[in-house]
MARVEXNU-21146 format. One record per residue: residue number from 1; residue in one letter; x, y, z of N, C-alpha, C, O in turn. Coordinates in steps of 0.1 Angstrom, whole numbers. Layout:
   pos   code    n_c1    n_c2    n_c3   ca_c1   ca_c2   ca_c3    c_c1    c_c2    c_c3    o_c1    o_c2    o_c3
   NUM      a       X       Y       Z       X       Y       Z       X       Y       Z       X       Y       Z
...
***
This chain:
   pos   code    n_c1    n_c2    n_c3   ca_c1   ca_c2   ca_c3    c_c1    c_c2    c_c3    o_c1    o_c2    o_c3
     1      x    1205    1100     836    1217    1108     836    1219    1113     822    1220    1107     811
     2      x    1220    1125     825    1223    1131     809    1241    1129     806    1248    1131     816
     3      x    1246    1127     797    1260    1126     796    1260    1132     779    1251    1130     771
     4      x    1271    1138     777    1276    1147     769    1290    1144     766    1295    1152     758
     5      x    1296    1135     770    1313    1129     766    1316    1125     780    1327    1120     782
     6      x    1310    1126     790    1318    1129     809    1323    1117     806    1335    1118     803
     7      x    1315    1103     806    1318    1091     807    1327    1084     798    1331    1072     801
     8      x    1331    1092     786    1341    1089     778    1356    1095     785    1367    1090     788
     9      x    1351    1105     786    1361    1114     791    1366    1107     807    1377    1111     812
    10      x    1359    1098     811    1365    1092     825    1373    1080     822    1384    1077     825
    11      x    1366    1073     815    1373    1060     810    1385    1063     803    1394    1055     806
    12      x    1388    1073     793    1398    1073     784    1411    1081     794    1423    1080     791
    13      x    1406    1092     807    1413    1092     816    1418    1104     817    1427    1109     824
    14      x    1411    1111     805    1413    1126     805    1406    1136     818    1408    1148     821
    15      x    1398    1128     824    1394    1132     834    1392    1120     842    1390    1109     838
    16      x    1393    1127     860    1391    1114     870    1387    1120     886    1391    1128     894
    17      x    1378    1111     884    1368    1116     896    1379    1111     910    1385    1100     912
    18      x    1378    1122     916    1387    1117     933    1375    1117     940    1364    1119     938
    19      x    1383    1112     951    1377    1116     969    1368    1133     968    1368    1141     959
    20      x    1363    1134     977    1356    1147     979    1365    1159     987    1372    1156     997
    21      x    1364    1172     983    1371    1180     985    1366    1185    1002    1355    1189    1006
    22      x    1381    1184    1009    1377    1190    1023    1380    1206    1021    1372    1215    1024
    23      x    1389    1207    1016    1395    1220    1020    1405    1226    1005    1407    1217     996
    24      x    1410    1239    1004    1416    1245     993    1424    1249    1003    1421    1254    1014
    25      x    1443    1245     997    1451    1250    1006    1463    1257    1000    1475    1254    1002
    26      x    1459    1267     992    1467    1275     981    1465    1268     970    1453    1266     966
    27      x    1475    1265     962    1472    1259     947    1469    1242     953    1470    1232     945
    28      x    1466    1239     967    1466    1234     968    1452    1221     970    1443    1227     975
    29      x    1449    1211     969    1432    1208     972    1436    1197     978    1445    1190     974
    30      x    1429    1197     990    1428    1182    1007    1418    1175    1004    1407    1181    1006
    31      x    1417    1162     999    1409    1159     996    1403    1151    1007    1412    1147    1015
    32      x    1391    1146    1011    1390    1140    1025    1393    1125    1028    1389    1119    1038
    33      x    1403    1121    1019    1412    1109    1023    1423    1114    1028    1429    1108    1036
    34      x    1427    1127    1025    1441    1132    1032    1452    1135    1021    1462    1141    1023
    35      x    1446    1128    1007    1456    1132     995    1454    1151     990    1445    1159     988
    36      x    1468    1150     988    1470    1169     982    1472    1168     966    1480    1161     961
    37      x    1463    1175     960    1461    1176     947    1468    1189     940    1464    1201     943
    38      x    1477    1187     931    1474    1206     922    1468    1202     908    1476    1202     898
    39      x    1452    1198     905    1447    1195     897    1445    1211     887    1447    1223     891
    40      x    1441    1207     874    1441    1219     867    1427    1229     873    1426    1240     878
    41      x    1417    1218     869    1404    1221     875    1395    1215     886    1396    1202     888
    42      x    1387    1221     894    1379    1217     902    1362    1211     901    1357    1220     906
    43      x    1356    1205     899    1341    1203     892    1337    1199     906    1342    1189     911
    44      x    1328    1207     912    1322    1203     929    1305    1198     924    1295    1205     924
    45      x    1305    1190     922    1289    1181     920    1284    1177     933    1284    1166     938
    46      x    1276    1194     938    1273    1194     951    1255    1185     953    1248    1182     963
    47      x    1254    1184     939    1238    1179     940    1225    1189     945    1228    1201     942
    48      x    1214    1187     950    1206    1195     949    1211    1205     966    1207    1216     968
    49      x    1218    1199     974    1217    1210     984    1231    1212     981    1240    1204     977
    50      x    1234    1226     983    1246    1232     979    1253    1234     993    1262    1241     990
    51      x    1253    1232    1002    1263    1232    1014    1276    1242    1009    1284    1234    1013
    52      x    1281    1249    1005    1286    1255    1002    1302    1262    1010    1314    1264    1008
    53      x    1288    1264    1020    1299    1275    1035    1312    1264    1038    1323    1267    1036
    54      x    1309    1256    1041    1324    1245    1040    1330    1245    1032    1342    1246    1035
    55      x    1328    1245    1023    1344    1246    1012    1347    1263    1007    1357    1268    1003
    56      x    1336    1267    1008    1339    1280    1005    1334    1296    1008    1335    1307    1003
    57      x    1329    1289    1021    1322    1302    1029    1335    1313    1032    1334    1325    1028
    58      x    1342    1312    1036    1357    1317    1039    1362    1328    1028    1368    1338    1032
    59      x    1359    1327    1017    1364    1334    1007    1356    1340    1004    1359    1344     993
    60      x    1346    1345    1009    1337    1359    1006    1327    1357     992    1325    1367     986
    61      x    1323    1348     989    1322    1343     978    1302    1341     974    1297    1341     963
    62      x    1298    1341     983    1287    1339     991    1279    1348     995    1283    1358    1001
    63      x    1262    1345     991    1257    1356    1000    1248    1355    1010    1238    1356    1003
    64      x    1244    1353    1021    1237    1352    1029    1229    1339    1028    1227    1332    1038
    65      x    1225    1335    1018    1217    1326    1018    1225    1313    1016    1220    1301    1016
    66      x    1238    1317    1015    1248    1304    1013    1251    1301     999    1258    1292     996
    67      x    1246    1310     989    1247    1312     971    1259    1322     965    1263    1332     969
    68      x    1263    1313     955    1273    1320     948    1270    1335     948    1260    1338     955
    69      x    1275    1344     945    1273    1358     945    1275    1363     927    1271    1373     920
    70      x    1284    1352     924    1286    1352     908    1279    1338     899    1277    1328     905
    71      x    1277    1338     889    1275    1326     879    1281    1328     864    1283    1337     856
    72      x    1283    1310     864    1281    1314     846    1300    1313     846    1308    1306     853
    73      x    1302    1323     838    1316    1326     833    1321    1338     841    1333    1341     838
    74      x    1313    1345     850    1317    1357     858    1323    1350     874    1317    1341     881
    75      x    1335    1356     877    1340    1357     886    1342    1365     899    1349    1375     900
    76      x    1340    1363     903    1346    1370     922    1354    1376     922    1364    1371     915
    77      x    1356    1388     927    1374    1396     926    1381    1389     938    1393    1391     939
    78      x    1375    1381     946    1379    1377     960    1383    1360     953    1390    1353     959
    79      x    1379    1357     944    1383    1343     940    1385    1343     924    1376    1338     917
    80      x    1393    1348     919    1395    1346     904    1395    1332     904    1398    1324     913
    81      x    1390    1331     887    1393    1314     886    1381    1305     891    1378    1294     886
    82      x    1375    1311     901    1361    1304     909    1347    1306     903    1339    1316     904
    83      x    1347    1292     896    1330    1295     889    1322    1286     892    1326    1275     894
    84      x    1308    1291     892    1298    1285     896    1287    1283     886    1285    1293     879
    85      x    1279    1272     883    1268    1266     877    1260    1260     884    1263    1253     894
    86      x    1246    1263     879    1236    1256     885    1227    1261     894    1217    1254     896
    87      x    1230    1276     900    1223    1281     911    1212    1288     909    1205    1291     920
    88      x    1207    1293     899    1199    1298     893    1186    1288     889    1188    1276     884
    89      x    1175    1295     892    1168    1285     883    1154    1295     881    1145    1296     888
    90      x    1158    1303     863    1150    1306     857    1138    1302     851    1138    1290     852
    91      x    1127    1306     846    1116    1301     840    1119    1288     831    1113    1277     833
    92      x    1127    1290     822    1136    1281     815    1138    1269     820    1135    1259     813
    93      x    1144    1267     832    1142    1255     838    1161    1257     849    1169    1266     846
    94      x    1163    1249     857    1179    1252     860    1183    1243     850    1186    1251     841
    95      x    1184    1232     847    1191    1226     839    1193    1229     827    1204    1224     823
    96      x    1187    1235     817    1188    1244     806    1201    1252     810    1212    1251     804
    97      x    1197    1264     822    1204    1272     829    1221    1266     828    1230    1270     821
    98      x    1220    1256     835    1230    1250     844    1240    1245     827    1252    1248     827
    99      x    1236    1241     819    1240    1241     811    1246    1248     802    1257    1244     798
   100      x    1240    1261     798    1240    1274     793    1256    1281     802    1267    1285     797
   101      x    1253    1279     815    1265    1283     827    1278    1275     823    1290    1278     823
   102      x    1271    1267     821    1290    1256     821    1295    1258     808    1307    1261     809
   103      x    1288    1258     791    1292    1262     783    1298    1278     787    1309    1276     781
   104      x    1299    1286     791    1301    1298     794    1315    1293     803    1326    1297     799
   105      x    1314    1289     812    1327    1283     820    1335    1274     813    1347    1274     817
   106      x    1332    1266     804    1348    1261     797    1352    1271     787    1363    1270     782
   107      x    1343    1281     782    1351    1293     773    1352    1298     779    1346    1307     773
   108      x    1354    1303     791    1361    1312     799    1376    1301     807    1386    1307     812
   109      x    1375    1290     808    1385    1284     809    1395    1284     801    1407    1284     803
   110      x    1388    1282     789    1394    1283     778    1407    1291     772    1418    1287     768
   111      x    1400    1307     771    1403    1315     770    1414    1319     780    1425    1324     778
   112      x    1409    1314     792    1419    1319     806    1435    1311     801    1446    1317     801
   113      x    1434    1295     798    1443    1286     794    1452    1290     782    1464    1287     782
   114      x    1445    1299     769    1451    1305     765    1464    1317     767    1474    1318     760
   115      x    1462    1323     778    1470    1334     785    1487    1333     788    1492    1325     796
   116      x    1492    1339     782    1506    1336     786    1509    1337     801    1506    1347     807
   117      x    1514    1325     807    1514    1329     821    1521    1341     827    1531    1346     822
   118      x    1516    1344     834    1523    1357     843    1537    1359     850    1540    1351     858
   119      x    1541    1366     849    1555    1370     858    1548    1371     875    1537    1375     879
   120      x    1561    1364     884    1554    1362     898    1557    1377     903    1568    1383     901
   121      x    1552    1380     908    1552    1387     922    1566    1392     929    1568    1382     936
   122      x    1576    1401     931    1588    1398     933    1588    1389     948    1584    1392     959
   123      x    1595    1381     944    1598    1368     966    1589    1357     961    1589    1347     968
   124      x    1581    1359     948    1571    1342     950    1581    1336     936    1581    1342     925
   125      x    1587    1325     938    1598    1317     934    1591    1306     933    1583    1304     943
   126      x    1591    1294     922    1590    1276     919    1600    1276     929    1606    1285     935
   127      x    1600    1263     932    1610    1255     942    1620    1253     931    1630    1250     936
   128      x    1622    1254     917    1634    1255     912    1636    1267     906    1641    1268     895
   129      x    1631    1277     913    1642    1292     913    1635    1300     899    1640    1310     894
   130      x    1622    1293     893    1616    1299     877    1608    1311     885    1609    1309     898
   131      x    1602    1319     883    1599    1330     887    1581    1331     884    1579    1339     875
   132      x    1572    1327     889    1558    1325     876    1545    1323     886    1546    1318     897
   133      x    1534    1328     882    1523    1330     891    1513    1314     879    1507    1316     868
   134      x    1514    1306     884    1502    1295     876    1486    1302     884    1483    1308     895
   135      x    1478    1295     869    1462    1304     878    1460    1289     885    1464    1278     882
   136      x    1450    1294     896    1445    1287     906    1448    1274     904    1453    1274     892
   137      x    1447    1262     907    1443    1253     902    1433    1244     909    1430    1246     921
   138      x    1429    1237     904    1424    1228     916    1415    1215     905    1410    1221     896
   139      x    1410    1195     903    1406    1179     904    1409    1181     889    1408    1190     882
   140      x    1416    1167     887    1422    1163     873    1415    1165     859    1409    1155     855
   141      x    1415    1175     854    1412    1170     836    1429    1173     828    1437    1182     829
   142      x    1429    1161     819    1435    1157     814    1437    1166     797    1429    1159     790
   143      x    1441    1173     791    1440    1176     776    1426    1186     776    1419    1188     786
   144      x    1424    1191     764    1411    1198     763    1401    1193     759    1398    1193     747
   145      x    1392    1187     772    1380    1181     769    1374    1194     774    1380    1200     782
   146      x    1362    1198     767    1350    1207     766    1338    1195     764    1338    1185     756
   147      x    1327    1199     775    1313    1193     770    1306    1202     762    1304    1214     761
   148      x    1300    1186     753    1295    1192     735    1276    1190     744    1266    1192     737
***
């Protein structure tokens, strides 16, 4: 296993691996113990078969073959916020790739986290009456861990 801080970053608790994700249910994630998450981010460590259409065939996201339709730091107009690594596998190698991808996806997280949040929508209200659209969220990291 290649590790780059993950294993620091689990122990120290800045990040924490759950149960596996059944379902996305607004800002919301089901995880298949039955617990409801609003984590900041989601990391799906599908392994080598990507099964995909279950968690995310629904959202248009996908192309026939059951593959992201985007990678890298590029997003879906049908799923802002939803990024993918790993699906490619150039001359280079995927894991080179897969790498290259994810650096690309924490600066674009990055940058996204930077953003002053948004004004909601008129009728979408917090349950204490604040007015505010949070981006997507979805499995716990803690503070700004980036892999080096």
């Amino acid at each position: 296993m290649l590790d780059h801080g993950f294993v620091d970053a689990v122990r120290s608790g800045r990040v924490e691996p759950v149960a596996a994700v059944r379902a996305f249910d607004g800002p919301d994630v089901v995880l298949a113990d039955g617990t409801r998450l609003r984590p900041d981010t989601v990391i799906a460590a599908t392994g080598y078969r990507t099964n995909l259409h279950a968690l995310v065939g629904s959202l248009g996201v996908l192309d026939e073959d059951g593959l992201p339709l985007v990678v890298g730091a590029e997003t879906h107009s049908a799923a802002p916020r939803l990024y993918f690594a790993g699906y490619t596998n150039p001359l280079t190698g995927v894991l080179r790739q897969a790498g290259i991808e994810a650096r690309a996806i924490a600066h674009a997280v990055r940058r996204e986290k930077a953003r002053p949040t948004l004004p909601a929508p008129r009728g979408m209200l917090r349950a204490d009456g604040v007015s505010e659209v949070r981006p997507f969220s979805a499995c716990s990291l803690q503070g700004d861990w980036t892999p080096r």
